[in-house]
C-alpha positions as CSV (number, residue, x, y, z in Angstrom):
1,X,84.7,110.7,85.9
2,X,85.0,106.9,86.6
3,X,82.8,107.4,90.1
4,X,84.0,103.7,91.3
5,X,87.5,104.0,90.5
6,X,87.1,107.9,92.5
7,X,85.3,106.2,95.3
8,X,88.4,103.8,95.5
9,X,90.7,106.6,95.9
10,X,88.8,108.3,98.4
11,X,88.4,105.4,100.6
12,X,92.7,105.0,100.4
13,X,92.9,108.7,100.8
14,X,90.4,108.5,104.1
15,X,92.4,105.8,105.6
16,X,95.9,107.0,105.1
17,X,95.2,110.3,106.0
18,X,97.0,112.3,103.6
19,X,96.9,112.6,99.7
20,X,100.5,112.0,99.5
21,X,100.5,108.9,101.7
22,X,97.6,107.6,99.7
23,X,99.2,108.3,96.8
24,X,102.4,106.1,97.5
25,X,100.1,103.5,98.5
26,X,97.9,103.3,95.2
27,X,101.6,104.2,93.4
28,X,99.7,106.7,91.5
29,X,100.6,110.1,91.0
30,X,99.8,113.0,94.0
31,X,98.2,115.3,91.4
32,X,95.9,112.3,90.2
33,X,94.7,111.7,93.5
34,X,94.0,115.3,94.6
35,X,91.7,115.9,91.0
36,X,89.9,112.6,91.6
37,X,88.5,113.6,95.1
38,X,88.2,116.9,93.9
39,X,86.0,116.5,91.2
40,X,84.2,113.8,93.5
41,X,83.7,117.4,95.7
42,X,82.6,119.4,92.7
43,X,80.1,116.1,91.8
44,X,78.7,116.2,95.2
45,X,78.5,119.8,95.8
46,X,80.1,119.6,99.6
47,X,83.3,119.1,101.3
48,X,84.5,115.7,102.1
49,X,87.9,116.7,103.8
50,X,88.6,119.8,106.5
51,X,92.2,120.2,105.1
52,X,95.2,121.6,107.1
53,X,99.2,122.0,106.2
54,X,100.2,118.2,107.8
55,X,96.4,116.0,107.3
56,X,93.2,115.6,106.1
57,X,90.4,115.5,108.3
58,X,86.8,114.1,107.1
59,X,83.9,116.3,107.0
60,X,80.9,114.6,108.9
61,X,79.6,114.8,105.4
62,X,82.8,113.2,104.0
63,X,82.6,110.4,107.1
64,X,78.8,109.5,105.6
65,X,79.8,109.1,102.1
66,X,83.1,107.6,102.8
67,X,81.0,104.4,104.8
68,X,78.9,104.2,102.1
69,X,81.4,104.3,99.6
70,X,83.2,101.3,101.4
71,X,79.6,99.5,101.4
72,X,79.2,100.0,97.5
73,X,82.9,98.7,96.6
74,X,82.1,95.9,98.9
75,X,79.2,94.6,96.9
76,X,80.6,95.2,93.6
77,X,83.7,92.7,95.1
78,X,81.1,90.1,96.0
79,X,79.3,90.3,92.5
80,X,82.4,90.3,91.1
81,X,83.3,86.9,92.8
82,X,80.3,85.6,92.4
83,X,80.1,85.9,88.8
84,X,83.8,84.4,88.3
85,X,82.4,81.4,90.3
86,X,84.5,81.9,93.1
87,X,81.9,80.5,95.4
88,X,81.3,77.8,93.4
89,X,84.6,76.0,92.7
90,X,88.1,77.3,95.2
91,X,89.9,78.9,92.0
92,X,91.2,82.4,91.2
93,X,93.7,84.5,92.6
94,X,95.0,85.0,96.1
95,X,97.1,87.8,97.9
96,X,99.5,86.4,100.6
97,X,101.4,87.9,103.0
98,X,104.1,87.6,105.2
99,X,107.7,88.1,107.0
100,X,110.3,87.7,104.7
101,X,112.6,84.8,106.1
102,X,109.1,82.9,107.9
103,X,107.8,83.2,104.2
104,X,110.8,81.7,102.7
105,X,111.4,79.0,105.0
106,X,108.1,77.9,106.2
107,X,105.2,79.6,103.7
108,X,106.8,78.5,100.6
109,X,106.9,75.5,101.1
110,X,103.5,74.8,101.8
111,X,102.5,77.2,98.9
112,X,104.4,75.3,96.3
113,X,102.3,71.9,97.8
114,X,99.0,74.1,97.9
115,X,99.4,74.8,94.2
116,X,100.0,71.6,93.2
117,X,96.9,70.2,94.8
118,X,94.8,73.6,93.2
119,X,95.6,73.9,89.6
120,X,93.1,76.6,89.2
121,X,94.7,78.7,92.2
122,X,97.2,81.6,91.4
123,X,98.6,82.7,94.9
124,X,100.4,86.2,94.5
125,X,103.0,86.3,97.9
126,X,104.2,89.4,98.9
127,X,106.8,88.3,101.5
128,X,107.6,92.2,103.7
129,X,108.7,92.9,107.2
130,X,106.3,95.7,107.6
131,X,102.7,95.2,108.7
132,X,100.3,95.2,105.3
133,X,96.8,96.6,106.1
134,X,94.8,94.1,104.2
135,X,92.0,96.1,103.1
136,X,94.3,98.9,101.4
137,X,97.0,96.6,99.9
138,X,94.1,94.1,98.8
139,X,95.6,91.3,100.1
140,X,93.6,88.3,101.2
141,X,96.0,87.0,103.8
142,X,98.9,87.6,106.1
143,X,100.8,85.2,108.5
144,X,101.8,87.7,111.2
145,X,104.1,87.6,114.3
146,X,103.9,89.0,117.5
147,X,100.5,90.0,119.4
148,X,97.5,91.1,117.4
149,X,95.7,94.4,118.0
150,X,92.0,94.2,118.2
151,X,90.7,95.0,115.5
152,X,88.0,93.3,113.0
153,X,90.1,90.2,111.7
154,X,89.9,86.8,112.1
155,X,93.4,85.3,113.2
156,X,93.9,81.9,113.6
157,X,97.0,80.9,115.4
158,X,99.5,78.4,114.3
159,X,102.2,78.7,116.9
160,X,104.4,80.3,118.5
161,X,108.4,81.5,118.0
162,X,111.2,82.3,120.5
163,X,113.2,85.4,120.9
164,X,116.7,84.2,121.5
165,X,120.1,85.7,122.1
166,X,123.1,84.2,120.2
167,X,126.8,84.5,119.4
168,X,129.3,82.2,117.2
169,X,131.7,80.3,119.0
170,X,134.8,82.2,118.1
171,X,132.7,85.5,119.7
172,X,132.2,83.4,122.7
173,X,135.3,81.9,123.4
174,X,137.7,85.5,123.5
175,X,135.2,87.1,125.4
176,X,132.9,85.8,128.9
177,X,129.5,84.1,128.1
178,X,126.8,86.2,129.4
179,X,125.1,84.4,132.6
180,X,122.7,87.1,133.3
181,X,121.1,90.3,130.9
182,X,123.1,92.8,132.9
183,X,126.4,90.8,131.3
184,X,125.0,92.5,127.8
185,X,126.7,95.7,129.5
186,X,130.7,94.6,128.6
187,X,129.4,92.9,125.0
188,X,129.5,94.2,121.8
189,X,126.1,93.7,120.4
190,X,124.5,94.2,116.8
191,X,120.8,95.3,116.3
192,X,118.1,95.8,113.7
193,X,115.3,97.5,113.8
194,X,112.5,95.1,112.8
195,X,112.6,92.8,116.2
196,X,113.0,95.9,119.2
197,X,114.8,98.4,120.3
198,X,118.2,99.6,118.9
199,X,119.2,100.3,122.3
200,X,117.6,98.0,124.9
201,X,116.4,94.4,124.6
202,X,113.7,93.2,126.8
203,X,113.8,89.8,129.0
204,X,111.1,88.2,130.9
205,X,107.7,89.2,131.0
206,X,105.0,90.3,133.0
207,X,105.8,92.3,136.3
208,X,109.4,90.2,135.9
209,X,110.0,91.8,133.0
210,X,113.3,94.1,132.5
211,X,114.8,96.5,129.5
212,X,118.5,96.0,129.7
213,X,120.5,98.6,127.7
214,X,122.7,97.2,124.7
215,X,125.4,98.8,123.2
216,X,125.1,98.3,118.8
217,X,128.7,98.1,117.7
218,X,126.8,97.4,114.6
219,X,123.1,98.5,113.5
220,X,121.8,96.9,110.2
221,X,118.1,96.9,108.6
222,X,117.5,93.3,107.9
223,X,117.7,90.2,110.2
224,X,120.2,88.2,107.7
225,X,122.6,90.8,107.5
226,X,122.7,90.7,111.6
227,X,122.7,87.1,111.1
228,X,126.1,87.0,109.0
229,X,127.6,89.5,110.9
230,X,127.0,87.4,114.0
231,X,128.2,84.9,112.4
232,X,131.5,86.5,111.5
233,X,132.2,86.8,115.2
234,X,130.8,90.9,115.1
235,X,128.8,90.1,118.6
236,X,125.4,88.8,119.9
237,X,122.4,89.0,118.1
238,X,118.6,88.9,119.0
239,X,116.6,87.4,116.8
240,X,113.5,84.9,116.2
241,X,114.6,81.3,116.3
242,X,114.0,80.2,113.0
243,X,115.6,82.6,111.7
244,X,119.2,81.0,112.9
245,X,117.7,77.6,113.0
246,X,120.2,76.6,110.1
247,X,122.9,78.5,111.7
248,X,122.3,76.5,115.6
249,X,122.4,73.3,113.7
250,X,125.9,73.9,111.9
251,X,127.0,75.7,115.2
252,X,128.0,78.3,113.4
253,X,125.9,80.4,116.6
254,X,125.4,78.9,119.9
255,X,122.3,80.5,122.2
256,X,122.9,82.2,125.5
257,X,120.9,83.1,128.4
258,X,117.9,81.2,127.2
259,X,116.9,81.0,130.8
260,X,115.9,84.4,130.8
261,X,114.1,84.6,127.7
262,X,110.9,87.0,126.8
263,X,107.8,85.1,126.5
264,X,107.2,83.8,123.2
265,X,105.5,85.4,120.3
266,X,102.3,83.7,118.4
267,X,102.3,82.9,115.2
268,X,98.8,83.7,113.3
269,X,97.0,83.3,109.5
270,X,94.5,86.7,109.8
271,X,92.1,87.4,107.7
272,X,89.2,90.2,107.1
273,X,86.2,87.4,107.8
274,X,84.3,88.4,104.9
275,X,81.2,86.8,104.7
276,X,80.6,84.5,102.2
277,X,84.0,82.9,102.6
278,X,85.4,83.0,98.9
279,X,86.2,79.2,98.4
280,X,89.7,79.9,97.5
281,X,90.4,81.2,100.6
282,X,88.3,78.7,102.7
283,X,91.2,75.8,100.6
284,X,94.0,78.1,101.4
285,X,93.1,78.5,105.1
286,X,92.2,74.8,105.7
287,X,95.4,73.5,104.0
288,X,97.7,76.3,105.5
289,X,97.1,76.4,109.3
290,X,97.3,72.6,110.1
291,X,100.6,72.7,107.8
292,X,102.5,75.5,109.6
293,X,100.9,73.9,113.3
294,X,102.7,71.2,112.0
295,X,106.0,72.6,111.0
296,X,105.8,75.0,114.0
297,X,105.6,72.3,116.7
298,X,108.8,70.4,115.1
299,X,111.2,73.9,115.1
């Protein structure tokens, strides 16, 4: 048994709760994962999981080993970039994340410059919707939208984006332009799920804040499909305003009711705040956040 690369597994399975979730997260076969924390059991001699029909539960013995196990895999990392001179010289290779069409428009960019000034930086960018838990998916870095959780990163933030309500100009001109949210009632409307609500969008904020009911003639996954269907005169859209920036500026959509907009969402580069600061990701971090400041303030 290769006790590091068991420890690994445990640590995935701990988190996610479930062999089979770990399992798709490691992309590893379910019957690999369940004999590597078995035979981890049968090394120990005692229970690390109180296992039902729907979870896994640690044992207080399994809680113990699993924080230790976390310590252990956390050394071996920093001796691991030490020895590659990581702390030495900013070179090696970095995980980015980030949302798909902020990635492509605003994190490439300033990836393909960051590369050019680092020749001995490889940056690996996953660019995803869905939230990446850095620890598990081993990335170094995310650029997130929308309020943080508390939790043990560092977040840095860059700016902020709008939520806005749009429509093409064919759209609006056969039917009335919305004045106020409870207009959304007599519009067709098309949602997605990665912004809100399939069946509500939300205006304002604070104790002014109000959930207006939408009806989705049409319900995609993905904000550029809702985009081109918007744009084919389907209905009104809610979306983040880069992501029709291109579209506004050929007025091929046209915002409404930007009076009674939601407050805006920050913009932030998090990262775990491991201590010593690889120097890799010190470069990344000092030449990313004052570049997507930059390009946030002239959207």
């Amino acid at each position: 048994m290769n006790r590091l690369d068991a420890m690994a597994i445990l640590v995935v399975v701990a988190d996610a709760g479930s062999l089979s979730a770990a399992a798709r997260r490691l992309d590893m076969p379910l019957a690999t994962v369940s004999r590597k924390v078995g035979e981890l059991e049968s090394h120990l001699k005692t229970r690390l999981f109180h296992r039902t029909t729907r979870k896994l539960a640690l044992t207080d013995a399994g809680s113990a080993y699993v924080a230790a196990c976390r310590r252990i895999l956390e050394d071996i990392g920093e001796a691991e970039r030490a020895a590659t001179g990581e702390y030495a010289a900013p070179k090696g290779e970095l995980v980015v994340t980030a949302p798909i069409a902020f990635g492509r428009l605003h994190v490439v960019p300033v990836v393909a410059e960051f590369l050019a000034h680092y020749p001995e930086i490889d940056i690996n960018l996953l660019l995803t919707d869905r939230v990446v838990h850095l620890m598990d998916e081993h990335a170094d870095v995310a650029i997130r939208i929308g309020e943080l959780p508390d939790s043990t990163l560092v977040a840095t933030r860059v700016g902020t984006v709008r939520r806005v309500i749009c429509a093409s100009p064919a759209y609006l001109a056969t039917h009335d332009v919305p004045t106020q949210p409870a207009d959304l009632a007599g519009h067709a409307c098309i949602t997605f799920e990665a912004l809100a609500s399939m069946r509500a969008w939300a205006f304002g904020s604070g104790k002014s804040e109000q959930s207006v009911p939408v009806h989705p003639r049409l319900a995609v996954n993905t904000a550029d499909a809702a985009i081109s269907a918007a744009i084919l005169g389907v209905g009104l859209i809610r979306v983040l305003s880069y992501q029709v920036a291109d579209a506004i500026r050929a007025n091929q959509l046209r915002i409404v009711l930007d009076a009674f907009e939601s407050a805006p969402l920050p913009i932030s580069i998090v990262h775990a705040g491991q201590a010593p600061l690889p120097l890799k990701l010190r470069a990344f971090l000092d030449f990313m956040s004052p570049r997507l400041r930059a390009r946030m303030s002239a959207a």
